[in-house]
C-alpha positions in Angstrom: 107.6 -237.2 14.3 110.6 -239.0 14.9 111.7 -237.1 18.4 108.3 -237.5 19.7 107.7 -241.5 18.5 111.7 -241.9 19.6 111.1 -240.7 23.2 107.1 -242.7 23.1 108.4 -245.7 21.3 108.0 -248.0 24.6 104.5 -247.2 25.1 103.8 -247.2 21.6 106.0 -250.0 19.6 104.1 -253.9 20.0 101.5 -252.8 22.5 98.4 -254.2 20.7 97.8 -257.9 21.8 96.8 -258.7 17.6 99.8 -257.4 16.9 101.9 -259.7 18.9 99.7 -262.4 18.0 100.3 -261.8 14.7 104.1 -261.2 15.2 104.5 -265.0 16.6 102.4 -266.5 14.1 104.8 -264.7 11.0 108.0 -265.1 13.0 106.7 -269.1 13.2 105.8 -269.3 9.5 109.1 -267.9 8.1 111.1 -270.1 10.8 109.1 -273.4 8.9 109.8 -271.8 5.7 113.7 -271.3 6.4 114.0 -274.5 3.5 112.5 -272.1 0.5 115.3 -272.0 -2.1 114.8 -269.3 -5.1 114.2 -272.2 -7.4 111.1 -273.1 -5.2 109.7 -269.2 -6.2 110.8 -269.4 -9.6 113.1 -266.6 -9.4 116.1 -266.5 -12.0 118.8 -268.1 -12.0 121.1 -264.6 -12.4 118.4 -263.2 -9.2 120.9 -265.5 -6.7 123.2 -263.1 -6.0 124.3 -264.4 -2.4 125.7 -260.8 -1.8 122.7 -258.6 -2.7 120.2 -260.7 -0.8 122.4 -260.4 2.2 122.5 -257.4 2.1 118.5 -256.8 1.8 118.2 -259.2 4.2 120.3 -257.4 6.5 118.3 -254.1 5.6 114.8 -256.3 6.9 116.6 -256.8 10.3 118.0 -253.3 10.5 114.4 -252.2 11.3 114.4 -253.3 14.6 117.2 -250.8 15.3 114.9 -247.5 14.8 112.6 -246.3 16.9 111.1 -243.5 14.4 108.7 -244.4 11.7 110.7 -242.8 8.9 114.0 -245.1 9.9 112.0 -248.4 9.9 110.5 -247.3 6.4 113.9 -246.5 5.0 114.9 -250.3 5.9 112.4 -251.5 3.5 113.0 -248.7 1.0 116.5 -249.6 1.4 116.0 -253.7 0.8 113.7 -252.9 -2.0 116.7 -250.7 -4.0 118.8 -253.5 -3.4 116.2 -255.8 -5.2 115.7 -253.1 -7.6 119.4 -253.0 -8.6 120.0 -256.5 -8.8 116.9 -256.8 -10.7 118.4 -254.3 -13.2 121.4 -255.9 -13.6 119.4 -258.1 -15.8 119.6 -258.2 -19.6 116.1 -257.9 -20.4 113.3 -256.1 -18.5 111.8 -256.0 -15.0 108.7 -256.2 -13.1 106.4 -256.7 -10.3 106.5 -260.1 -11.0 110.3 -260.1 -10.8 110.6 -257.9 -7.5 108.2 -259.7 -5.3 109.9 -263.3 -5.4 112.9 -261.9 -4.7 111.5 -259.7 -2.2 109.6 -262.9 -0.3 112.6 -264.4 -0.4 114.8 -262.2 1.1 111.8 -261.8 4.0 111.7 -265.3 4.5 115.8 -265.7 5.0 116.0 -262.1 7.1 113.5 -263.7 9.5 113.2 -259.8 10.6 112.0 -259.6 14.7 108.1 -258.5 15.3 107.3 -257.6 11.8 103.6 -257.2 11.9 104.2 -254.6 14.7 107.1 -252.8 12.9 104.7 -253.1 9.6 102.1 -251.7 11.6 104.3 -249.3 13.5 105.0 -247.4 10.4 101.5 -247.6 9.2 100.1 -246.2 12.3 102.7 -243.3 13.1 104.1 -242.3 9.4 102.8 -239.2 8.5 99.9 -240.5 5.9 101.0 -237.8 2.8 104.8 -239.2 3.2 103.9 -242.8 2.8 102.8 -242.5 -0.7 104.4 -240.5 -3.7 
């Protein structure tokens, strides 16, 4: 998978026109939404950590970087464990509805490039059985 899709990725990556479209329209929503504070998503106070959303943040823009399917997805598996350990840092228990603010949030300030098309990137060309466990 990933030497094929590495040596294919121009011919394959961002080549469907709804992709792109979509790609603009999200890039232009998260640039208008660059004023969304946590407070604005309820997220807790103690869920601020300037650190550990800069570094999820930084995982969401990482994914440009890779051309395989499996790399991309480790991004967002990456930014999620960093969400996950911040949100255990907390004294009483976690959720869903903890994770996703937090995980909107740091989307929203990563402002990561073409993120439909890496989305559907990794949808399209991960090996289906890997995706889920």
């Amino acid at each position: 998978e990933k030497y094929l899709l590495t040596k294919l990725y121009d011919v394959t990556f961002g080549q469907d026109l709804v992709d792109r479209e979509r790609d603009a329209t999200l890039s232009a929503r998260m640039a208008a939404l660059q004023f969304v504070r946590p407070e604005h998503l309820d997220m807790a106070p103690e869920l601020s950590n300037a650190r550990a959303l800069a570094v999820a943040c930084e995982e969401l823009r990482n994914l440009a970087q890779f051309k395989a399917p499996r790399d991309k997805l480790v991004c967002v598996l990456n930014c999620c464990t960093v969400i996950n350990t911040l949100l255990a840092s907390r004294a009483h228990g976690t959720g869903a509805d903890d994770l996703t603010p937090v995980l909107i949030y740091a989307t929203i300030r990563a402002c990561p490039e073409q993120l439909a098309s890496q989305l559907s990137f990794i949808e399209h060309f991960r090996y289906a059985p890997r995706l889920s466990s």
